[in-house]
C-alpha positions as CSV (number, residue, x, y, z in Angstrom):
1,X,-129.1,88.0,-97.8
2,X,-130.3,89.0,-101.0
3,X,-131.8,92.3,-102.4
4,X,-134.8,92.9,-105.5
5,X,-136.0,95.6,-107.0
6,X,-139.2,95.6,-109.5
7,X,-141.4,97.9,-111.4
8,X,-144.7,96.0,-111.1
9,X,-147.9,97.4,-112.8
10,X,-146.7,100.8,-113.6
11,X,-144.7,100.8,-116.9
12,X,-146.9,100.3,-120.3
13,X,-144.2,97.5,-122.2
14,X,-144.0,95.5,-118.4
15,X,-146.1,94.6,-116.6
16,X,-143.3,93.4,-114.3
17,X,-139.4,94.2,-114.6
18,X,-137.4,92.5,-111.5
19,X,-134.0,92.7,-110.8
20,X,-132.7,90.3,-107.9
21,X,-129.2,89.9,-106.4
22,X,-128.6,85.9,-104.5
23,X,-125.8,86.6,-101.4
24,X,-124.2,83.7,-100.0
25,X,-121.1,82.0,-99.5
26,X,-119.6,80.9,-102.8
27,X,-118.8,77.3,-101.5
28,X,-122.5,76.3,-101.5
29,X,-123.2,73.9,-104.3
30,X,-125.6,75.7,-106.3
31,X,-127.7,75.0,-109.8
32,X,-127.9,77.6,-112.0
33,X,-131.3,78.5,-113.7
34,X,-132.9,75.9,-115.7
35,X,-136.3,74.2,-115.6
36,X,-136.6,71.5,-112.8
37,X,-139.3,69.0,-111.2
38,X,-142.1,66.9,-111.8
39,X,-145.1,67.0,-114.0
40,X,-146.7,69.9,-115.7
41,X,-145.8,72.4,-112.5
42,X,-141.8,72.5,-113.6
43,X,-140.1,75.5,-112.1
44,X,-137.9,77.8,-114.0
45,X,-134.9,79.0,-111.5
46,X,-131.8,79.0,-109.8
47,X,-131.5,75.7,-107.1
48,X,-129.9,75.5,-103.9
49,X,-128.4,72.0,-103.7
50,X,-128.2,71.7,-100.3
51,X,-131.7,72.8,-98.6
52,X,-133.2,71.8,-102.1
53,X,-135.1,74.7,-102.3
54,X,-134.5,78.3,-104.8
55,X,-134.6,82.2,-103.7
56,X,-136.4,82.8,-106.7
57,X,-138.3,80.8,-109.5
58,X,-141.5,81.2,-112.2
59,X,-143.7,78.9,-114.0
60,X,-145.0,77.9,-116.8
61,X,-148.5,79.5,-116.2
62,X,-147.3,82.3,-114.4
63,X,-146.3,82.2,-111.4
64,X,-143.8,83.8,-109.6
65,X,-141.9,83.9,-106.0
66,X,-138.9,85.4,-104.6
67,X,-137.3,85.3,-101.2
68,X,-135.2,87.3,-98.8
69,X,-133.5,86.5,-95.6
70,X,-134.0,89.2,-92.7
71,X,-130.8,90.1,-91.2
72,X,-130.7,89.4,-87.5
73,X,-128.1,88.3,-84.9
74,X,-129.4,85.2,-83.9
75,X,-130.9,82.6,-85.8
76,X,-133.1,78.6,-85.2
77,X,-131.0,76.2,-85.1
78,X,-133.4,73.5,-86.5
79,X,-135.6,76.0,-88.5
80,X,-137.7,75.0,-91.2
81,X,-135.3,75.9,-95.0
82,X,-136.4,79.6,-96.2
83,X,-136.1,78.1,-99.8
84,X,-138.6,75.8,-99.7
85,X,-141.3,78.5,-99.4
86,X,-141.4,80.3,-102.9
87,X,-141.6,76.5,-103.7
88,X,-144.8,76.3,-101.8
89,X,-146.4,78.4,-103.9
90,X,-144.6,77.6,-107.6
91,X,-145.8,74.0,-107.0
92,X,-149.3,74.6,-106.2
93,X,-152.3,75.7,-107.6
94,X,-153.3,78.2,-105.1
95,X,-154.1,82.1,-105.2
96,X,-150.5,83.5,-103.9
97,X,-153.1,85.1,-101.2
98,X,-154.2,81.5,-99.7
99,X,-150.5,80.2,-99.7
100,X,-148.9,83.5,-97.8
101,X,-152.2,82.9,-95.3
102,X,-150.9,79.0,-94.6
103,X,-147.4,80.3,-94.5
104,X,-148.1,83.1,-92.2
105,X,-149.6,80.5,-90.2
106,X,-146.7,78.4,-89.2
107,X,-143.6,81.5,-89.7
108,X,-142.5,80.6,-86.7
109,X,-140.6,77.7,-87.8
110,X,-138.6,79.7,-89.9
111,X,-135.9,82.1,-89.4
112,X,-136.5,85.6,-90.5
113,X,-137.8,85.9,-94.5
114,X,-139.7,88.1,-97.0
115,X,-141.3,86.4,-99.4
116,X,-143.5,87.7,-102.6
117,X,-145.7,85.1,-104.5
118,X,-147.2,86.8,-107.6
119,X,-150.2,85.5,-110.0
120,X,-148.8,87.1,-113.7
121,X,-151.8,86.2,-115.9
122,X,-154.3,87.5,-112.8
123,X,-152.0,90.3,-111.7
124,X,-151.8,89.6,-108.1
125,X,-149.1,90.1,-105.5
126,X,-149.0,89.5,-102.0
127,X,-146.1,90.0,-99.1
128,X,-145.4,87.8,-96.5
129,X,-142.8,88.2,-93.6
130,X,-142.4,86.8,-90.2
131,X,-140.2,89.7,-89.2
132,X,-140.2,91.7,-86.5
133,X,-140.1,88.8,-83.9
134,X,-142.8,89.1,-81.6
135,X,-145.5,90.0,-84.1
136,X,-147.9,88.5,-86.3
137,X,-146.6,87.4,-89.5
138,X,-147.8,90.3,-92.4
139,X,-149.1,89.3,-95.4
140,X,-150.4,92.2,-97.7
141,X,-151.4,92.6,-101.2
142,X,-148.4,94.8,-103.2
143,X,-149.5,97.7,-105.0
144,X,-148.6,98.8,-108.3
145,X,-145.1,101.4,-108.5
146,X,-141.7,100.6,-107.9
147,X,-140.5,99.0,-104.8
148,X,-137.1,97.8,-103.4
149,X,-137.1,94.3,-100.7
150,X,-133.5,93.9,-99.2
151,X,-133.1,92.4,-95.8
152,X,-136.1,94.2,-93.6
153,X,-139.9,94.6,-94.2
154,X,-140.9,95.8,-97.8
155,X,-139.9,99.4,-98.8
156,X,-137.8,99.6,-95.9
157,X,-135.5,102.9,-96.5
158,X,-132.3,101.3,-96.0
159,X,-129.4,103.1,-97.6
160,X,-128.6,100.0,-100.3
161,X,-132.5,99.9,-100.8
162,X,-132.5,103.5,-101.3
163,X,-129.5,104.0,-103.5
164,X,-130.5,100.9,-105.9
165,X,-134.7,102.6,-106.1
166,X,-133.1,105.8,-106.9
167,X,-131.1,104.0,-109.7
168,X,-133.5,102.3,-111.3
169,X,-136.0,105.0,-111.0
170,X,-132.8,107.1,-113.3
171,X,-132.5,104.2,-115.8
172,X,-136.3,103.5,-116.5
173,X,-136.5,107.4,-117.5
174,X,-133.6,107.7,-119.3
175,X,-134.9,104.7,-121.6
176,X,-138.2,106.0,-121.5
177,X,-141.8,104.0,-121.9
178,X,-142.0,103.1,-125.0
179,X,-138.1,101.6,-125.1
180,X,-137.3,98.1,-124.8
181,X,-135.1,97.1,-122.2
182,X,-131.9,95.1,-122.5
183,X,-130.8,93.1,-119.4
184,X,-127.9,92.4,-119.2
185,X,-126.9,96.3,-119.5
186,X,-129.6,96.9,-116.4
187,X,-127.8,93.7,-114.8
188,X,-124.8,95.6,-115.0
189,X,-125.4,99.1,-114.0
190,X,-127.9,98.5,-111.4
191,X,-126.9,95.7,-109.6
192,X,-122.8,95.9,-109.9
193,X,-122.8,98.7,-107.1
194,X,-120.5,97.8,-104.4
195,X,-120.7,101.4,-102.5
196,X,-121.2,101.2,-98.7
197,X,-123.5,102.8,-96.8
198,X,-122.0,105.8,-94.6
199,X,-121.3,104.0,-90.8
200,X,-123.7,106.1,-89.0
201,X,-126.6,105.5,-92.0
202,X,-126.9,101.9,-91.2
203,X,-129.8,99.9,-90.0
204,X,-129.6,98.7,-86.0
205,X,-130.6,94.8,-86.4
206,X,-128.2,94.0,-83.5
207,X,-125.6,92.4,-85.6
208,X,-122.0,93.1,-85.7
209,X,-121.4,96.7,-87.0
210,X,-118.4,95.3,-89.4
211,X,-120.7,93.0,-90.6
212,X,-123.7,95.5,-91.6
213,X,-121.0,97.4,-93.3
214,X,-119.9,94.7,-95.4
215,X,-123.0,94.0,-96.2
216,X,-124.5,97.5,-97.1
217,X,-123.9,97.8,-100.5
218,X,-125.4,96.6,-103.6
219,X,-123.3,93.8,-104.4
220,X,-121.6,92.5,-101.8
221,X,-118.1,90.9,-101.4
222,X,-116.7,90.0,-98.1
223,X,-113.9,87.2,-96.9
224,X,-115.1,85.3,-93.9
225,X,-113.5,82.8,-91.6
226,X,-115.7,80.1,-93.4
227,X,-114.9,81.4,-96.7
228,X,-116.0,84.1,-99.4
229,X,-119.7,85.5,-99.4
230,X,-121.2,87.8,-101.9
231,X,-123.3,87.7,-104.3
232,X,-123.3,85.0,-106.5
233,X,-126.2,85.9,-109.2
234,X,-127.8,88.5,-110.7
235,X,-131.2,87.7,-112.1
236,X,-133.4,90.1,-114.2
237,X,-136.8,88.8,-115.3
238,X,-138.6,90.7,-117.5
239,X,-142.5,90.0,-118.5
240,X,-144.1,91.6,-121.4
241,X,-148.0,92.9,-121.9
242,X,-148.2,89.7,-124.3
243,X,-146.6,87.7,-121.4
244,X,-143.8,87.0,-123.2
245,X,-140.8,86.0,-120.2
246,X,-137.3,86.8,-120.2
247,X,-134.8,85.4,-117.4
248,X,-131.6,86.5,-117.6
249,X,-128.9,85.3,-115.3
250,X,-125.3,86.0,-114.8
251,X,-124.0,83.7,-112.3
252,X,-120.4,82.6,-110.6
253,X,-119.3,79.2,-111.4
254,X,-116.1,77.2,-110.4
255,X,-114.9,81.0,-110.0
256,X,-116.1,82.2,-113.5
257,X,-118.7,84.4,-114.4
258,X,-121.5,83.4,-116.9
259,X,-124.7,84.2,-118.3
260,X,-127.3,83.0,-119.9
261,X,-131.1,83.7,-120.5
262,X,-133.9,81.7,-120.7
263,X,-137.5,82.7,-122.4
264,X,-141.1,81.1,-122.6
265,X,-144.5,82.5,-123.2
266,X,-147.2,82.1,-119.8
267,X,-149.8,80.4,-120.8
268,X,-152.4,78.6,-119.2
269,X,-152.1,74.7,-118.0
């Protein structure tokens, strides 16, 4: 499912602070972050092995995209793979405006998403969704402040959306403006909550209630009849006035937790 939280445009050391937590089941073979693909548009991020796509991934000069599933009851069968969107984007050369245009395009094909594509050196950043079913796919432009994207539209005040904003708004003022952050310590506070939401506080997608429950908090762990889902990484990318980039990642592995963080400068190809 998937939930992100970012500070974009609004805090004078970062231009952009994002946390992002990747739910599925832990049986999916998974890559952890690295640089992958061809030529000079390599993508730094986390791969799913096998739609071949990522939830989440930057680039050298830049860019950004991140992706979250909707939560519904019913899904396509033969949809179109979600990850291969924020691809879309990372691999191109394209204003993130003109790719969430073409994608809004053909969203039928897909099952329910939310899907950011930002422009970090031109400080642009547009929303797409193809949820609620029976509309128009939105694409907007997203303005600076803090905002939370879990599994309905943008800003949606569901209780784990809620809790985690009101969290992060607490730890960005209790380090202050002019404070460095250290990630793996946000990674850990913010993103580590597994508190449920209160049964009558929870959203009405038509899904199983049990299920909502289970997946209401922060991070979530639940044993299924097709095995364990949860989260299985935390990411928190952090970009700098000087566009420096930090990607920190802690992620499960063969049933071990790791980290590990990578860093480059944007720069322009």
């Amino acid at each position: 499912m998937c939930i992100a939280a970012w500070i974009w445009q609004a805090h004078p050391l970062y231009p952009l602070l994002l946390l992002l937590n990747r739910d599925e089941f832990h049986d999916r073979p998974t890559k952890a972050v690295g640089w992958w693909g061809e030529g000079a548009q390599k993508v730094l991020g986390g791969r799913d092995v096998l739609g071949g796509g990522t939830w989440m991934g930057v680039t050298k000069d830049g860019r950004l995209a991140f992706l979250t599933n909707v939560l519904e009851p019913d899904s396509i069968p033969d949809a179109k793979t979600r990850g291969d969107l924020p691809l879309r984007f990372l691999q191109s050369k394209k204003s993130p405006a003109t790719v969430a245009m073409e994608i809004a395009k053909e969203a039928e094909n897909y099952n329910g998403f939310n899907l950011i594509l930002a422009d970090l050196r031109a400080n642009v950043m547009v929303y797409v969704s193809n949820r609620p079913q029976g509309e128009a796919a939105a694409v907007q432009i997203v303005p600076p402040g803090l905002h939370v994207l879990s599994n309905a539209k943008l800003d949606s005040p569901w209780p784990k959306a809620q809790r985690l904003g009101t969290k992060f708004r607490e730890f960005l003022w209790e380090h202050g403006e002019e404070e460095m952050i250290e990630q793996k310590e946000m990674a850990e506070r913010l993103m580590k909550d597994t508190t449920k939401a209160d049964k009558d506080q929870l959203p009405n997608t038509g899904c199983d209630a049990n299920w909502e429950l289970n997946l209401s908090p922060v991070f979530v762990e639940i044993d299924t009849k097709q095995g364990r889902y949860g989260t299985r990484s935390t990411a928190v990318l952090s970009v700098t006035a000087n566009r420096d980039v930090s990607f920190y990642e802690k992620y499960l592995e063969g049933g071990v937790w790791k980290d590990h963080t990578v860093e480059y400068h944007i720069e322009k190809i």
